[in-house]
N, C-alpha and C positions, 0 to 999 in steps of 0.2 A: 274719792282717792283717784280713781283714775280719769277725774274731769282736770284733777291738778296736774294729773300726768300726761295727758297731752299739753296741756299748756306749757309744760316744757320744755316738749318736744316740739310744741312750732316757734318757742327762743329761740331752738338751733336749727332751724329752717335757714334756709337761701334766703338772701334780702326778697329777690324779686317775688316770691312764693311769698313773703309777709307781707309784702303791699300790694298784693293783690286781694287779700284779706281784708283788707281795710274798710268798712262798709259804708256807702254814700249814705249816711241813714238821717231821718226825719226824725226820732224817735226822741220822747221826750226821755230824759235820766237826770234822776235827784239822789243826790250825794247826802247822806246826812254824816259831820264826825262832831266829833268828843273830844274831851282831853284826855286826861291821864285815869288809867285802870287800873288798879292796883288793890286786889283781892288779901292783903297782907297786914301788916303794921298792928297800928292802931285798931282797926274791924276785925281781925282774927276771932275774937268771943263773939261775935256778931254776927259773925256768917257761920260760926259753929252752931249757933244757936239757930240761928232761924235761914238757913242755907245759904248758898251759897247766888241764889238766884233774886234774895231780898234787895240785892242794892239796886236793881233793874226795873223792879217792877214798876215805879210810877215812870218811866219812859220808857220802857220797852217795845211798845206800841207807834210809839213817834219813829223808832229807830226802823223798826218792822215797815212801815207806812214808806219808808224812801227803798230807793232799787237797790243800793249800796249802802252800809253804813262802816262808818270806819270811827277805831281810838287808838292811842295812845296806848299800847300795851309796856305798862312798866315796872313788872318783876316777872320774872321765870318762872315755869311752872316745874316743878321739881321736890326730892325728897333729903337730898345731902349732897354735898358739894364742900369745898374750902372756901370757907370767906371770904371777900379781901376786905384787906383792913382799909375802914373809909370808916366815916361816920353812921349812915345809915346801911344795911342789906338787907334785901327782901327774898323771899323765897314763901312762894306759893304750891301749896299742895295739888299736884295734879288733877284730882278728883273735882276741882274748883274752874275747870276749860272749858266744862260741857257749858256752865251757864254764857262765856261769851255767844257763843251758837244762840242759847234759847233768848236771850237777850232781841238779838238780832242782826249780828255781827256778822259781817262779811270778810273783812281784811283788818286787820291790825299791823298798825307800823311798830318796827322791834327796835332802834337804833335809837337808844337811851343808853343816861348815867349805869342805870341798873341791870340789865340784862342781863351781864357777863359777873355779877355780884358772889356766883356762887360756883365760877369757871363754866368749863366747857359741858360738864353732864348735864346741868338744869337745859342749856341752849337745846343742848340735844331734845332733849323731853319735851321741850315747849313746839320743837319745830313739829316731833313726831304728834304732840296732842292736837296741833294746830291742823296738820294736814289730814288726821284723821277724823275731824270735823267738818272738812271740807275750806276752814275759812283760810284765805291767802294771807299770805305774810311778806313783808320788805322790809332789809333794814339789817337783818342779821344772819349770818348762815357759817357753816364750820369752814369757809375759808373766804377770801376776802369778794372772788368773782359769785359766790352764793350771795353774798351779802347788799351787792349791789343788782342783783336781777330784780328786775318785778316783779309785785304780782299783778297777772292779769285776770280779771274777771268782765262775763261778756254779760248785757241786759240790755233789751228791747232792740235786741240790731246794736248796738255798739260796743265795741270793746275798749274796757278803759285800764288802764298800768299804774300800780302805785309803787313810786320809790320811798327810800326814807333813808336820813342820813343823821349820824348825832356829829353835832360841833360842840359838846361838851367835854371837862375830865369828868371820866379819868381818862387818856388819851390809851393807856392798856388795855384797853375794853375794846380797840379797834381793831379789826381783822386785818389779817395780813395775808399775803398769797396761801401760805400753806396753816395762816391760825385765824382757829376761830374768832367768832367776834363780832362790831358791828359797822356796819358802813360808815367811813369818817367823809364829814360832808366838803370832798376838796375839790372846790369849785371846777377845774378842768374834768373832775372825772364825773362831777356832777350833769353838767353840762354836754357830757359826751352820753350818759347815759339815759341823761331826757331826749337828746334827739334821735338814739338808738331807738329807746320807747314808742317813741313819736310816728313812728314808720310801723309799729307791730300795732298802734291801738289809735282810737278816735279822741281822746282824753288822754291827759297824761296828771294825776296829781300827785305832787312831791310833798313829804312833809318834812322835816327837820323838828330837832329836837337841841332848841339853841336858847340865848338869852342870858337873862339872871333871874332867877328865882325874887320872887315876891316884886319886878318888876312891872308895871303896868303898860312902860313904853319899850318899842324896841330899839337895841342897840343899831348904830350906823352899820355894821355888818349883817346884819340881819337884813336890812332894809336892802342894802347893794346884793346880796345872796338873792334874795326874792324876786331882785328884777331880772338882777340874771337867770334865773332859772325860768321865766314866765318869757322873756328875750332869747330862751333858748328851744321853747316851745311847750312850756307848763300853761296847766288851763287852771289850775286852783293850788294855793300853797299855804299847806296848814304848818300851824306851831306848835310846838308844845315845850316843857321844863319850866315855865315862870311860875306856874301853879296858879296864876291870877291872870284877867283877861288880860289880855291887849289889842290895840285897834286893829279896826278892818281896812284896808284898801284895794283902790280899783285897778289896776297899773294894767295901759293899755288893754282896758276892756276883762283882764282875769283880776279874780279876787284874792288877795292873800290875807289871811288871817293868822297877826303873828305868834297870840297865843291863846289857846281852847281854854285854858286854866284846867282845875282840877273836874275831875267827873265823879267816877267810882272809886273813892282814894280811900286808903288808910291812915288817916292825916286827923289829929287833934287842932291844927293850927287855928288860931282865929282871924287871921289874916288872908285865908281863903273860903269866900264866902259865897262865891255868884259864879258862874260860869252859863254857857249855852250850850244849845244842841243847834248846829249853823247848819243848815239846808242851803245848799247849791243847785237850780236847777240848769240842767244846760238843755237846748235845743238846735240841733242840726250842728252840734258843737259848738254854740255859741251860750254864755251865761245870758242866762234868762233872766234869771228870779234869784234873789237871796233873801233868806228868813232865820232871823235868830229867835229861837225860842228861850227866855231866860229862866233860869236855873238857880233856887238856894241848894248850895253845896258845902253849906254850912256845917259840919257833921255833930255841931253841940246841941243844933235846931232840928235837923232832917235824920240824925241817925244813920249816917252813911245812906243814906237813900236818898238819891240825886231828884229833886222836885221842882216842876216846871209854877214858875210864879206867876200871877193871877195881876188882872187888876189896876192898880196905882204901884204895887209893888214890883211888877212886872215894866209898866211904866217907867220908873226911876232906873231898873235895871239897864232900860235900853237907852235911857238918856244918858248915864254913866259912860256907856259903852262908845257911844256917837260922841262923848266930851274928851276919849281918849285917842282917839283915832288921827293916824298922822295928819299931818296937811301939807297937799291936798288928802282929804281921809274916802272913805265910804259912810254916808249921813242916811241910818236905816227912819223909816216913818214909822211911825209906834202906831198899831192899832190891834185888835184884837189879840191883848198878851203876848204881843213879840214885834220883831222890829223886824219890817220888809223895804225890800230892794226890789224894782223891776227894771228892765232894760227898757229904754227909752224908743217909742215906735220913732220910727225914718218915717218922714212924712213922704 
């Protein structure tokens, strides 16, 4: 609690005091994210029965293994609230937060369809269960300039900021100066906030929470958002809301990944079936390495327990992935059950 409290407290530092912070560092930091988390729905008997920390366990260790892990947090952790009326809302029992921690969770981005599903008290409870755990949060906050801060977290000498923004409806679910809610991803303020970032940390990852559901490719907005934000000084830009992958790309050297698909969901769908655990490593601020570890996320097959694939099937997983990817795309090589990237030596 009071590691989040300074971090802060040096947001509202003097610029020159923040970049002098800034550390020239050598140090390697591996990003691991996910997609969507969502301890609700569908899995409810499921995590009643056999806790809450069941859907984690066959990746847990991968997540634990990188300096950062980050997902897709997408319902509120809370006990009562007013609905709004939509199709789907979620609402998660508090007592269900600790396992993001034991997992191996560092930051979650809040700036989804759901967040705001059950108004203002769940937001509240989730910030408070979040900060009380230690893990950073972006994306959502009870007024519009919360919602748009970072979080920062520091590892091996470098500090890295993660924003998050939803471009989805329901368009009421976005914060405004004095209401809660979550960061609406508009480009100017976007843009202003990666290069505010960019001056406080060595990293800057944005994620968004855009697209269309059960699409595999990204919309032309998506694509022009991406560059702009990596153009504005973003080093990794994750996706999420399709619930099924979409390609990866390189754009001027940073990676965007337009969508994680689903992770730890409460989803009967059988339309979402595969997703990854995507490792970024960066050195000296530069992307190193990328590793997709592939994922049946099946939940008729896995039981809500996100499980890393093996093998030929493992295989297939990452040639699907490499067959979606824009063009020019990111073409990961398949070897040892998952699909790696390295940066090219300068001769």
């Amino acid at each position: 609690m009071r590691y989040i409290a300074s971090l802060v407290l040096a947001a509202c530092l003097p610029l020159p005091s923040l970049q002098a912070q800034v550390p020239a560092d050598t140090a390697k930091v591996t990003i691991a994210a996910v997609g969507d988390v969502m301890l609700g729905g569908s899995m409810t008997t499921t995590v009643k029965e056999r806790g809450a920390g069941y859907p984690f366990e066959r990746t847990a260790g991968l997540l634990r293994a990188a300096d950062i892990a980050i997902c897709n947090l997408e319902a509120p952790f809370g006990t009562k609230g007013k609905p709004f009326r939509k199709r789907f809302t979620f609402l998660v029992p508090p007592i269900y937060a600790g396992a993001l921690k034991d997992a191996g969770f560092d930051v979650v981005a809040m700036a989804n369809n759901h967040m705001m599903d059950f108004g203002p008290q769940p937001l509240a409870t989730t910030l408070a269960a979040l900060d009380s755990l230690g893990i950073g949060h972006s994306g959502a906050g009870m007024d519009l300039a919360a919602a748009r801060a970072p979080a920062l977290v520091e590892r091996n000498g470098a500090r890295v900021a993660f924003l998050s923004y939803s471009r989805v409806h329901p368009t009421q679910f976005w914060a405004g100066r004095k209401r809660p809610g979550t960061a609406p991803a508009v480009e100017p303020e976007v843009i202003a906030d990666i290069k505010a970032a960019k001056l406080r940390a060595r990293l800057v990852v944005v994620s968004f929470h855009w697209g269309a559901e059960l699409m595999d490719h990204p919309k032309d907005y998506q694509v022009r958002l991406a560059h702009a934000a990596i153009d504005a000084g973003a080093d990794l830009v994750l996706g999420s809301h399709p619930h099924v992958l979409q390609g990866l790309e390189l754009y001027r050297g940073r990676l965007i990944a337009y969508s994680l698909g689903n992770f730890a969901f409460g989803s009967g769908s059988r339309k979402c079936t595969e997703s990854v655990i995507l490792l970024a490593s960066f050195v000296n601020g530069e992307l190193d390495m990328v590793k997709a570890v592939p994922l049946c996320v099946d939940n008729h097959v896995v039981n809500y327990q996100p499980t890393p694939l093996a093998g030929s099937a493992a295989t297939a997983a990452i040639g699907r992935l490499n067959a979606i990817a824009p063009r020019p795309g990111l073409a990961l090589t398949i070897g040892d059950s998952a699909g790696v990237w390295t940066r090219p030596e300068i001769p």
